[in-house]
C-alpha positions as CSV (number, residue, x, y, z in Angstrom):
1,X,117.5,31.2,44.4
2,X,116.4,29.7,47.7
3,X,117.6,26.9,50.1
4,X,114.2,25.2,50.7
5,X,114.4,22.4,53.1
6,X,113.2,21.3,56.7
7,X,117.1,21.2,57.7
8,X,118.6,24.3,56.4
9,X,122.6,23.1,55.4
10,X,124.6,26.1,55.0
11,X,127.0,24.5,53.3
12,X,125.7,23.4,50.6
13,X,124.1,26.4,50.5
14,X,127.1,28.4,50.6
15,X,129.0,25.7,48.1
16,X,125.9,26.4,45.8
17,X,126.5,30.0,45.0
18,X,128.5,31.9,42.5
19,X,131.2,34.2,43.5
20,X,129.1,37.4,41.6
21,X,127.5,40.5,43.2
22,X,124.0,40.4,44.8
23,X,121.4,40.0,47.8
24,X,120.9,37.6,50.2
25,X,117.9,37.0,52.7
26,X,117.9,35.5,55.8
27,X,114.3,34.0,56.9
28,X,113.1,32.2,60.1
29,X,111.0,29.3,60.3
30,X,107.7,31.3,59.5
31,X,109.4,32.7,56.6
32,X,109.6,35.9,57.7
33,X,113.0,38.3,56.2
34,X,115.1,39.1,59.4
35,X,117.6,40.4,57.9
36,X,118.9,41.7,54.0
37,X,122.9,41.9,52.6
38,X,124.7,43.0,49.7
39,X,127.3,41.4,48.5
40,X,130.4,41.9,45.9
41,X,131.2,38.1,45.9
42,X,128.1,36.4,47.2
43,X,129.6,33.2,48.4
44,X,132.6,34.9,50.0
45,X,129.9,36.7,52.3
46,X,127.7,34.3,52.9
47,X,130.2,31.8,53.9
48,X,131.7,34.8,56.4
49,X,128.4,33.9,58.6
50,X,129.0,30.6,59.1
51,X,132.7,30.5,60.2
52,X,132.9,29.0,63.8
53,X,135.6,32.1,64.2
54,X,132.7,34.5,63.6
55,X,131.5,35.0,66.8
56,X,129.9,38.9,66.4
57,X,127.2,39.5,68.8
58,X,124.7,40.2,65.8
59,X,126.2,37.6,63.7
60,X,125.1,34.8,66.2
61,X,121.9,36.1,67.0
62,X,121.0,36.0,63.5
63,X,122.3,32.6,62.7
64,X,120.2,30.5,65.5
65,X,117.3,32.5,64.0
66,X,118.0,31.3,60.5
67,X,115.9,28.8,59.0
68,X,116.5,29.4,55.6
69,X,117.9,31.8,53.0
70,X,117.7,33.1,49.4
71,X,120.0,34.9,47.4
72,X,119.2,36.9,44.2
73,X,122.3,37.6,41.5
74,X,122.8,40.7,40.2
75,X,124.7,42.4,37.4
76,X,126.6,44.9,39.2
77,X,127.4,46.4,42.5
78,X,125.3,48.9,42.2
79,X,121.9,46.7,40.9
80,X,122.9,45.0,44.3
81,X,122.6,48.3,46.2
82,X,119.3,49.2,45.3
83,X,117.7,46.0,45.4
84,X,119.2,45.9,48.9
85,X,117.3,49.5,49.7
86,X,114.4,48.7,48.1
87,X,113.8,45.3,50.5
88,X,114.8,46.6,53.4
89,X,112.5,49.6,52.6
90,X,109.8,47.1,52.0
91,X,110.0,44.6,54.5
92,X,111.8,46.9,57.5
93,X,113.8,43.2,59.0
94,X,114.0,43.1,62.1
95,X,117.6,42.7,62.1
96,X,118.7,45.7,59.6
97,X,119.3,48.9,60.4
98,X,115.8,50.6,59.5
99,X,115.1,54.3,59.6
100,X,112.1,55.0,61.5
101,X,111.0,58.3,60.7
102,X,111.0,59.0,56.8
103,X,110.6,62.8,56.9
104,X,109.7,64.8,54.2
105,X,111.4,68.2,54.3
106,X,109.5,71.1,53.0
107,X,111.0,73.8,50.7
108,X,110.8,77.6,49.4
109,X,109.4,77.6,46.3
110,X,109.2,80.6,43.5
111,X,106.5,80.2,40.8
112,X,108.5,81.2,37.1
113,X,105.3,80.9,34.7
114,X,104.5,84.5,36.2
115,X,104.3,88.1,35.5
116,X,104.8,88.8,39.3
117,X,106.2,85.4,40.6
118,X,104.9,84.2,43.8
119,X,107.5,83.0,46.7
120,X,105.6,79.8,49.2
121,X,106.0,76.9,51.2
122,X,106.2,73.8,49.5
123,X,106.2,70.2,50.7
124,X,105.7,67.2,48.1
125,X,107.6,66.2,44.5
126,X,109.3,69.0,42.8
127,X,107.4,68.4,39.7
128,X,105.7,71.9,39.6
129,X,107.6,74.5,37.2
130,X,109.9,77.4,39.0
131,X,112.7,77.3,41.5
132,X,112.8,75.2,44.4
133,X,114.9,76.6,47.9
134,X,116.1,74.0,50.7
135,X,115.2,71.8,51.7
136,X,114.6,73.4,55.4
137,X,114.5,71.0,58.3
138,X,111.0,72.3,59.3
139,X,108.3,74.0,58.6
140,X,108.7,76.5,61.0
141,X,112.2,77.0,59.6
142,X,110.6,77.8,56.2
143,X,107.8,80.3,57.4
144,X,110.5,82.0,59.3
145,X,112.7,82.6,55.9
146,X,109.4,83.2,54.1
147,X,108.2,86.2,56.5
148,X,111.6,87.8,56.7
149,X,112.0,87.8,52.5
150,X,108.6,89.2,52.9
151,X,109.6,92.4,55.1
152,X,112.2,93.0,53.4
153,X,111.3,92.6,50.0
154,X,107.2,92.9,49.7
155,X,107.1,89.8,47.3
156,X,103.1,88.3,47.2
157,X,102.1,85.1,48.6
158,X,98.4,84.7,48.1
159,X,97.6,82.2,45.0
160,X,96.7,83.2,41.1
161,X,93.1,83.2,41.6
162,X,93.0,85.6,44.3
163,X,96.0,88.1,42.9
164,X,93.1,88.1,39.3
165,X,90.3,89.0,41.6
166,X,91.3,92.2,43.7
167,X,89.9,95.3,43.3
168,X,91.8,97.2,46.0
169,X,95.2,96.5,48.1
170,X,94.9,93.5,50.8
171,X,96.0,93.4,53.9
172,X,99.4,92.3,53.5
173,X,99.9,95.8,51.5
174,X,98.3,97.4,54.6
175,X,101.0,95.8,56.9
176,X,103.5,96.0,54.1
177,X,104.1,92.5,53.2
178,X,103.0,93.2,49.8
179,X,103.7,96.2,47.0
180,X,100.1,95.3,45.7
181,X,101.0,94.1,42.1
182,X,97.6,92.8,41.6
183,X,96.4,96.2,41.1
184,X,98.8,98.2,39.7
185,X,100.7,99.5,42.3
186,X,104.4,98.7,41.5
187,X,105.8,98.1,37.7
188,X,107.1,94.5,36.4
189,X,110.5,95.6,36.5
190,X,110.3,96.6,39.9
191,X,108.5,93.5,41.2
192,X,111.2,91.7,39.2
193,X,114.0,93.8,40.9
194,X,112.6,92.7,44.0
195,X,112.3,89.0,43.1
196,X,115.9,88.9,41.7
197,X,117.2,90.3,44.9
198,X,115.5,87.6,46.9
199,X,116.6,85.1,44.8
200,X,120.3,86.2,45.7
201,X,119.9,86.1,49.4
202,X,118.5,82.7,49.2
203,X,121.8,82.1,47.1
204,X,123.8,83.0,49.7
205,X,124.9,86.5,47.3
206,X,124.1,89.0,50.3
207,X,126.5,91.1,50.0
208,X,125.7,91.7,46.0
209,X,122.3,92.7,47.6
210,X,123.6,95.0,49.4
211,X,125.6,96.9,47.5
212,X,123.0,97.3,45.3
213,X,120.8,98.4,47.9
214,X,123.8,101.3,48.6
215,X,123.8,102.3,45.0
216,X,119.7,102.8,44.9
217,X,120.0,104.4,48.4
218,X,123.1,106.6,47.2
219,X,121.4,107.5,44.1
220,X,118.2,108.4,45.6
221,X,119.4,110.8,48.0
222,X,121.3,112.5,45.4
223,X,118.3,113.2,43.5
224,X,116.8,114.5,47.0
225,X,114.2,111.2,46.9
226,X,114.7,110.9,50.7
227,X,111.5,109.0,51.1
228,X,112.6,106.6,48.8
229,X,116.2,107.0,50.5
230,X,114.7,106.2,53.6
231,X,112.9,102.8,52.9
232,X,115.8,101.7,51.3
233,X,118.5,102.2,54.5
234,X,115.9,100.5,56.2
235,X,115.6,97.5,53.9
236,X,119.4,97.8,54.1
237,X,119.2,97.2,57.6
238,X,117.1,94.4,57.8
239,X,119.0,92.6,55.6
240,X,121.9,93.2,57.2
241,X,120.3,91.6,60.5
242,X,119.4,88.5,58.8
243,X,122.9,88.2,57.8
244,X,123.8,88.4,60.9
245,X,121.8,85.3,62.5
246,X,122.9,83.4,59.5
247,X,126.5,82.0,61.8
248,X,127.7,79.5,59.5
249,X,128.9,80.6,56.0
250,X,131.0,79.0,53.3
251,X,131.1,79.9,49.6
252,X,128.0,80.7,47.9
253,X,128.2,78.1,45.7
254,X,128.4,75.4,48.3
255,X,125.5,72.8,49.0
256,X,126.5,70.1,51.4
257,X,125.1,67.8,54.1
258,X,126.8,67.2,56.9
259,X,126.4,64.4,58.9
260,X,127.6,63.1,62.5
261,X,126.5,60.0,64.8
262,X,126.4,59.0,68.2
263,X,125.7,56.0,70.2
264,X,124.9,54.8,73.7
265,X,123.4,52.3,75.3
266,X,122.5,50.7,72.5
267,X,121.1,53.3,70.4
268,X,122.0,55.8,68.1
269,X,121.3,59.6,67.0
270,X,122.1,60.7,63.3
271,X,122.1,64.6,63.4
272,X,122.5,66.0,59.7
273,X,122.4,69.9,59.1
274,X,121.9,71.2,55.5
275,X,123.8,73.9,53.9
276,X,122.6,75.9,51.0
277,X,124.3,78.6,48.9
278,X,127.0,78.6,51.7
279,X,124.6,79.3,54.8
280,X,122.8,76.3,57.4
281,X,119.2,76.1,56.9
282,X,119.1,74.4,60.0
283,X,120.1,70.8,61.2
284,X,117.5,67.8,62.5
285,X,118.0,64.2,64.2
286,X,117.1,60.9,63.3
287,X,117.3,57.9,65.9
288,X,117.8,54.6,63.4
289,X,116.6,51.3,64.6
290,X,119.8,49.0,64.9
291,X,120.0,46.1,66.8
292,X,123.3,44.8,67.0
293,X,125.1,47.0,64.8
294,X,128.0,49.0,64.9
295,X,128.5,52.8,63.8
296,X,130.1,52.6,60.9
297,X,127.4,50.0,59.6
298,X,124.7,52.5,61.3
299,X,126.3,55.0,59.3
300,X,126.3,53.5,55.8
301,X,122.9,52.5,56.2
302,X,121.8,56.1,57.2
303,X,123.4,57.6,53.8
304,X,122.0,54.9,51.7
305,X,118.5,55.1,53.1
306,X,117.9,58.5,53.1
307,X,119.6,59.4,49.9
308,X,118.4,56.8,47.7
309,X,114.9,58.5,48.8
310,X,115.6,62.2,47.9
311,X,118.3,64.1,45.9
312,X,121.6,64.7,47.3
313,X,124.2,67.7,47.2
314,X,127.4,68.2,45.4
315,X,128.9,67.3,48.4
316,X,128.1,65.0,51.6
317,X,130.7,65.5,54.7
318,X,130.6,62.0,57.5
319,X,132.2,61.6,60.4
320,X,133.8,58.8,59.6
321,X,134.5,56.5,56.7
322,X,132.3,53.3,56.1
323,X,132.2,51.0,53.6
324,X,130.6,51.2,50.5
325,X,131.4,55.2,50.1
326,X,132.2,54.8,46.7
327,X,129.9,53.0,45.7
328,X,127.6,55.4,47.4
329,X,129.4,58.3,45.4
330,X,128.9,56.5,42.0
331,X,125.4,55.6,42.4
332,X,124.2,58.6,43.6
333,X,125.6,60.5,41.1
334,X,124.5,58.5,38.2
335,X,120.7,58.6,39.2
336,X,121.5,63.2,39.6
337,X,122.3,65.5,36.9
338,X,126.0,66.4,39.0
339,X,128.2,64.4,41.1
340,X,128.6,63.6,44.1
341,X,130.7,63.4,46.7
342,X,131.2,61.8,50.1
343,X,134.0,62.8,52.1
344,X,135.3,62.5,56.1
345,X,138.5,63.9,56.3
346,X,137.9,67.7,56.4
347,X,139.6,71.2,57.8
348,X,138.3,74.1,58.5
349,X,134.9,74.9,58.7
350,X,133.7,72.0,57.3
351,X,135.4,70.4,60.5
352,X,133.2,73.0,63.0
353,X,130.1,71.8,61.1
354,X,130.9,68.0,62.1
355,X,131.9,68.9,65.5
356,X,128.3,70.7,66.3
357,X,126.3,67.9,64.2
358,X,128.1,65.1,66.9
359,X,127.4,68.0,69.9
360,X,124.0,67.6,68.6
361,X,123.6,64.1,68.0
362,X,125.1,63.7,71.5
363,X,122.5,65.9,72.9
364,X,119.5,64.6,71.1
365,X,120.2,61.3,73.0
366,X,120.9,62.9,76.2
367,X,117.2,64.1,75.6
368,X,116.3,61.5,74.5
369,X,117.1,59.3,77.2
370,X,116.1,62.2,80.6
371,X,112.6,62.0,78.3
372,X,112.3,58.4,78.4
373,X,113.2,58.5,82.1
374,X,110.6,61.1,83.2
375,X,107.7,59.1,80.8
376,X,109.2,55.6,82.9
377,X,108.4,57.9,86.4
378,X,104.7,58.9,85.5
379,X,103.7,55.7,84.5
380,X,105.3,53.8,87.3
381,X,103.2,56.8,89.6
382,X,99.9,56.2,87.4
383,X,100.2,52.4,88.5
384,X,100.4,53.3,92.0
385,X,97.6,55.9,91.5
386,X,95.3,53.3,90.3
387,X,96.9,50.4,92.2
388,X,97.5,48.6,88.8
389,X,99.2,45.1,89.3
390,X,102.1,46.5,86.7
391,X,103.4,49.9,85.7
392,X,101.7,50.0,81.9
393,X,103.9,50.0,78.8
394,X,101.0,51.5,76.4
395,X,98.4,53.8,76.4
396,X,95.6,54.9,74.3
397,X,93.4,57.8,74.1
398,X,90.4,58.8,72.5
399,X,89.0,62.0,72.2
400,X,85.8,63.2,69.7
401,X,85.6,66.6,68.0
402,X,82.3,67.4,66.2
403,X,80.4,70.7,65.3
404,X,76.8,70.8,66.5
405,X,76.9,67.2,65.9
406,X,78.3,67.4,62.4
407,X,81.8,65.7,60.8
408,X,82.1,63.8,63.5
409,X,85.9,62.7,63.9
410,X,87.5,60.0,66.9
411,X,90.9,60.0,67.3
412,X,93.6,57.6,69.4
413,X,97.1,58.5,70.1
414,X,99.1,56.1,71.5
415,X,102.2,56.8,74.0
416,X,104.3,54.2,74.8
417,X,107.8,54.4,77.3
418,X,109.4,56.3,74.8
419,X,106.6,59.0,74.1
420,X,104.2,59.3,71.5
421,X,104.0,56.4,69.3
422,X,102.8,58.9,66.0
423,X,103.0,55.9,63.4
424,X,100.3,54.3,65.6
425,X,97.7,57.3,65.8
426,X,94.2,56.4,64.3
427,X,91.4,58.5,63.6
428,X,88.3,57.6,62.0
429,X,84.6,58.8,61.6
430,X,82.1,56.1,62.6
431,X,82.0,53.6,65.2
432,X,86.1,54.4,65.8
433,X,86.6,52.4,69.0
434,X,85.2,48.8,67.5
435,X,87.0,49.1,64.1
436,X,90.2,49.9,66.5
437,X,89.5,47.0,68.7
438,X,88.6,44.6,66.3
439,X,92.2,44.8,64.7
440,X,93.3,44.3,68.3
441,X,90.9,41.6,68.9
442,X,92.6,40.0,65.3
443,X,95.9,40.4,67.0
444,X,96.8,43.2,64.0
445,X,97.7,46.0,66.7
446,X,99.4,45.6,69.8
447,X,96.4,45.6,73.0
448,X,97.6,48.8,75.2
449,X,97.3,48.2,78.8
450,X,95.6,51.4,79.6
451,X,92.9,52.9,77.7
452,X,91.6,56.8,78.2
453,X,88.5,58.3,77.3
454,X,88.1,61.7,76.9
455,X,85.2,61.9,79.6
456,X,83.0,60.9,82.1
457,X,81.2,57.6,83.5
458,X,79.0,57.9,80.4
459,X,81.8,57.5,77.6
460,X,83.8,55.3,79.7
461,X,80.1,52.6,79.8
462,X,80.1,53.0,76.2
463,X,83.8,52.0,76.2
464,X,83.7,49.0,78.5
465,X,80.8,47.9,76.1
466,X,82.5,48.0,72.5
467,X,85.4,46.1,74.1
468,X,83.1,43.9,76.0
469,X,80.5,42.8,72.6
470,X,84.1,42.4,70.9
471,X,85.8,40.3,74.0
472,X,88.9,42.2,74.4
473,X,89.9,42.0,78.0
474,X,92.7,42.7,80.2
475,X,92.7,46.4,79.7
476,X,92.8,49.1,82.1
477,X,89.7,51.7,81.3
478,X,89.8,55.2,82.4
479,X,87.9,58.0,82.0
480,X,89.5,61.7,82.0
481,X,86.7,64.4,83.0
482,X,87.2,67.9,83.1
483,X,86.9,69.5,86.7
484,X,84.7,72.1,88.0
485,X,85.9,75.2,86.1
486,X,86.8,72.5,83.4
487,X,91.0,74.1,83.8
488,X,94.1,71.7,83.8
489,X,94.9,70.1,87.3
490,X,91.3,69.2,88.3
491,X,90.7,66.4,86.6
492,X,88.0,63.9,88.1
493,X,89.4,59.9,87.1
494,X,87.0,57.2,86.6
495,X,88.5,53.7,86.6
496,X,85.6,50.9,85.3
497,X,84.1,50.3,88.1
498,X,84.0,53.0,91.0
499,X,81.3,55.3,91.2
500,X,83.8,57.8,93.0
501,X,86.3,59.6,91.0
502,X,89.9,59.6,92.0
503,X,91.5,63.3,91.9
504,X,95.4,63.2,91.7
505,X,97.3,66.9,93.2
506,X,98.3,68.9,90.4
507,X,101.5,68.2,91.1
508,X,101.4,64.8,90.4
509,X,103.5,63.2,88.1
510,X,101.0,60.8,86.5
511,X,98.2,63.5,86.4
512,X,100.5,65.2,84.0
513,X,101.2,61.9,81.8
514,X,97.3,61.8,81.1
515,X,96.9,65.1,80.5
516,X,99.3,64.8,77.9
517,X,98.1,62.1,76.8
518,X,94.2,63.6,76.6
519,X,95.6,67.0,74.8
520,X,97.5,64.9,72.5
521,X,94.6,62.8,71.3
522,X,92.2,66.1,71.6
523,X,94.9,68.0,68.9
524,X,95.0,65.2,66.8
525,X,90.8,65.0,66.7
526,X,90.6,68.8,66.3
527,X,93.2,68.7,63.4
528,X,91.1,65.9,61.6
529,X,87.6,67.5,62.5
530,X,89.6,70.5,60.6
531,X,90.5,69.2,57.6
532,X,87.0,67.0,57.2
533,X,84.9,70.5,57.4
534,X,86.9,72.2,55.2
535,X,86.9,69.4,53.3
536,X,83.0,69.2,53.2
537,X,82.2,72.7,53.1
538,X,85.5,74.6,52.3
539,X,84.6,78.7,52.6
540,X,80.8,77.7,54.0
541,X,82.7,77.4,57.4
542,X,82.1,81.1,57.6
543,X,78.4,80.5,57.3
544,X,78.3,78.7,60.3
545,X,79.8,81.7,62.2
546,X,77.1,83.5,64.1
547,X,76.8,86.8,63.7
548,X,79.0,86.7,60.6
549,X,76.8,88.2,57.6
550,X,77.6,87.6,53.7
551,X,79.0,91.2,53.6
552,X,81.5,90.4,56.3
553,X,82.6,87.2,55.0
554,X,83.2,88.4,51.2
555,X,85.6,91.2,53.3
556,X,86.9,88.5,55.5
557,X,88.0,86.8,52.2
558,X,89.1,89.4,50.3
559,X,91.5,90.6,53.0
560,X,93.2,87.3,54.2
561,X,93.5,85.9,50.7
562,X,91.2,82.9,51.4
563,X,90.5,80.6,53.9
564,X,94.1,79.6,55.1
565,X,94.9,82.9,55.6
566,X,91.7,83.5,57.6
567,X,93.1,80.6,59.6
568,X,96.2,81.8,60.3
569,X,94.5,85.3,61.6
570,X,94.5,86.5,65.1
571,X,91.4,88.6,66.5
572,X,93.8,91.8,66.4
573,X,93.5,91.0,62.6
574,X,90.1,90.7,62.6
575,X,89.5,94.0,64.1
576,X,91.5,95.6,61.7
577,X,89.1,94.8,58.9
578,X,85.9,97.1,58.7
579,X,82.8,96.8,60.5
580,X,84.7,94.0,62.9
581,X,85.1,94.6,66.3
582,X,86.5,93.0,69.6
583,X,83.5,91.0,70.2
584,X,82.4,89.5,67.0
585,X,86.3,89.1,66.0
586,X,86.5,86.8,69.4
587,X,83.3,84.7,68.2
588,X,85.4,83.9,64.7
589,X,88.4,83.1,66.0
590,X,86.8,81.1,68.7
591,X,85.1,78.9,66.1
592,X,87.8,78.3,63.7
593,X,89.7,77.2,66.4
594,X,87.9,74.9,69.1
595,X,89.9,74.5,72.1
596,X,92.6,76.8,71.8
């Protein structure tokens, strides 16, 4: 249902709908959706806009934007709810409260459908069969938990193809990371005594595990086993160090989020921290785009956003009540197999977990803010630096990464006043600076106002030309090339134009805005140049290694588990294998990882 007309008349708009739950849409005169509601009693809320007592900063702005509006009636609250989430997820208005980064948080996950279960990082749908452990709030946080289960309980990580294949103990046995099941070397009960006792720490049952860890450790030494005594006092210890960097505990059985918010100057900061099984797995921010709004409002679109995106926890602790929680609770737990709960007036320790998450949140814009400041500085001292007419908002880089000419990959990164502007990275394999600069020549991408190349007077001609045969003007060229002994801090600076370069001190604040800038759009080409190769040629990487022989590779393989775990190797790993040393180890690890 739609008000179409060259005068929009609220009332008859409002006087034309029912008093039943659904969504409205606010458009402008192009017909673009600025901004999307829910509503119990449509004509109740709709009419709320148009009182002349309404006088909410957002509520005005909106209305002298308003051209027109449509509504769509729905059966129930809750219909209204997710049609509300499902436009605003689709059409981001400007005048919603959108959340910017839609992170995908990676988990621990234990493979069932095995003799000798496998325990990994997982990131994606938890379709796969076996149990799933988070999720974590990064990566990093997941590797750490992974390599500590791994010292203290040997469990495998390498994949099913590779555990069939082996002849002979790996590495990680050699290290012991491992207890070799893929040969023989430790029963199926024991591997599954080991697996079950992981399982309980990620459950938060330490303390079962270590009393059974007593009991083995008592029982051995009795039976004067004091080798076997020995290993496990000191498995007993480790776990008893992990226990002790795990500072916040509850129950076992307790799953919750816990979510606080803070605001200033406009903007906000949601910090939620996730506990598992009674222990954090971590906490991590999210910064909300909200024009006009107000926290609770900030709030309630936080929960229904990310929620309706991912599966929630028993139980979900706020720092303050908003509306709509109930409706919240009741949806959410009708689309989970348990219910849920959302709750803000806590004690205890569920109080201490809100009172870090706002220290946090606090923080994170405090950070956020000094950051913004210091990226303001360099480029107001890059203007200056290059006598520009206006400090620039935007800049792009690109940087190449080949292999003796081979999968060829361009990359831009894009920093703006607030840092890197990831959403607007590009990398592609031909011809990457016209296809970028037609979309900006179509007015699909915003023009920066300073543009880097990764080199010298040579790549900064071909530059000026692309933009030149396209017409796109008005942009700033620069060329970054690498100094004399080609280290950080002598940089030579070509702006279009000058045959001499300009050479900042190394002190210099907008030297170290470009260098940023250049390192960021030289990761981001290596990590694409990375993933084409392997993509192309997957294990004949190796064969492009010199000095590397079919002999050496085979080893290489069979010790690292594959590819990725040949990536992940340092050259004090590669001397460890046979018939590798110093030299040649350098030479691999060199190639697998240009510019590091």
């Amino acid at each position: 249902m739609s008000a179409v007309s060259e005068q929009f008349d609220a009332k008859v708009f409002v006087d034309s709908l029912p008093g039943r739950p659904g969504v409205y849409r606010m458009l402008d005169s192009d017909g673009q959706i600025l901004y999307v509601g829910k509503a119990r009693n449509l004509k109740s809320r709709v009419a709320s806009y148009f009182q002349p007592s309404n006088v909410q900063p957002k509520v005005q702005a909106l209305i002298a934007k308003t051209a027109n509006m449509e509504v769509t009636i729905t059966n129930s609250d809750t219909e209204a709810l997710l049609l509300e989430y499902n436009l605003i997820k689709k059409h981001r208005p400007r005048f919603n409260v959108v959340l910017r980064d839609d992170k995908s948080f990676p988990y621990l996950h234990l493979e069932t459908n095995h003799d000798f279960p496998r325990l990994n990082f997982y990131r994606g749908s938890r379709k796969e069969a076996g149990k799933y452990f988070g999720p974590y709030p990064s990566a990093g946080a997941v590797r750490e938990t992974l390599q500590q289960l791994q010292k203290l309980f040997r469990i495998r990580n390498c994949d099913d193809t590779y555990f069939a294949n082996r002849s002979r103990p790996c590495l990680q046995y050699q290290i012991q990371r491992c207890t070799a099941p893929c040969v023989g070397l430790v029963s199926k009960e024991h591997y599954a005594r080991d697996v079950s006792a992981a399982i309980k720490v990620l459950e938060g049952r330490n303390d079962e595990v270590s009393e059974e860890l007593g009991r083995r450790m008592d029982a051995a030494a009795e039976r004067l086993e004091f080798e076997e005594a020995a290993q496990l006092r000191d498995q007993l210890a480790k776990l008893k160090v992990i226990q002790a960097q795990q500072i916040v505990t509850a129950g076992a059985d307790h799953d919750a989020d816990v979510i606080a918010i803070a605001a200033a100057n406009g903007e906000y900061c949601v910090a939620l921290m996730f506990v598992r099984a009674g222990r954090s797995l971590g906490s991590t921010t999210f910064f909300p785009k909200a024009p006009f709004a107000e926290l609770p409002e900030v709030l309630a679109a936080f929960v229904m956003q990310y929620y309706l995106e991912r599966d929630a926890p028993a139980e979900i602790i706020v720092e303050r009540d908003f509306d709509e929680m109930q409706l919240l609770e009741t949806t959410l737990s009708q689309r989970l197999t348990h219910k849920v709960r959302i709750c803000s007036s806590v004690r205890g320790i569920r109080a201490r977990w809100l009172e870090m998450m706002h220290t946090n949140a606090e923080q994170a814009l405090n950070m956020r803010r000094l950051a913004r400041a210091g990226i303001e500085s360099s480029l107001e001292d890059l203007r200056e630096a290059f006598d520009l007419e206006e400090a620039p908002n935007r800049l792009e880089c690109f940087d190449i990464s080949h292999t003796g000419g081979t999968d060829t990959v361009a990359s831009c990164v894009v920093f703006g006043v607030e840092g890197p502007l990831k959403s607007d990275y590009y990398a592609a394999m031909y011809q990457a600076l016209t296809r970028r600069y037609t979309r900006v020549r179509d007015g699909e991408i915003v023009k920066p106002d300073v543009l880097l190349i990764d080199g010298g007077k040579g790549q900064l001609a071909e530059a000026a030309k692309v933009l030149d045969e396209l017409g796109v003007g008005g942009i700033t060229l620069i060329g970054v090339a690498k100094g004399v002994d080609r280290r950080a801090g002598q940089e030579q600076l070509f702006l279009l134009g000058q045959d001499t370069p300009t050479i900042l001190p190394p002190d210099s604040r907008a030297l170290h805005l470009i260098q940023r800038v250049r390192d960021e759009a030289h990761r981001f080409a290596i990590a694409g140049h990375r993933k084409k190769r392997a993509k192309r040629h997957s294990q004949s990487i190796l064969e492009t290694i010199p000095g590397l022989g079919p002999v050496k590779r085979r080893e290489l393989l069979k010790q690292f588990g594959g590819l990725q775990g040949i990536l992940r190797a340092g050259i004090d790993d590669f001397i460890q294998i046979r018939g590798l040393g110093r030299e040649l180890a350098q030479v691999i690890y060199e190639h697998l990882h240009p510019g590091r």
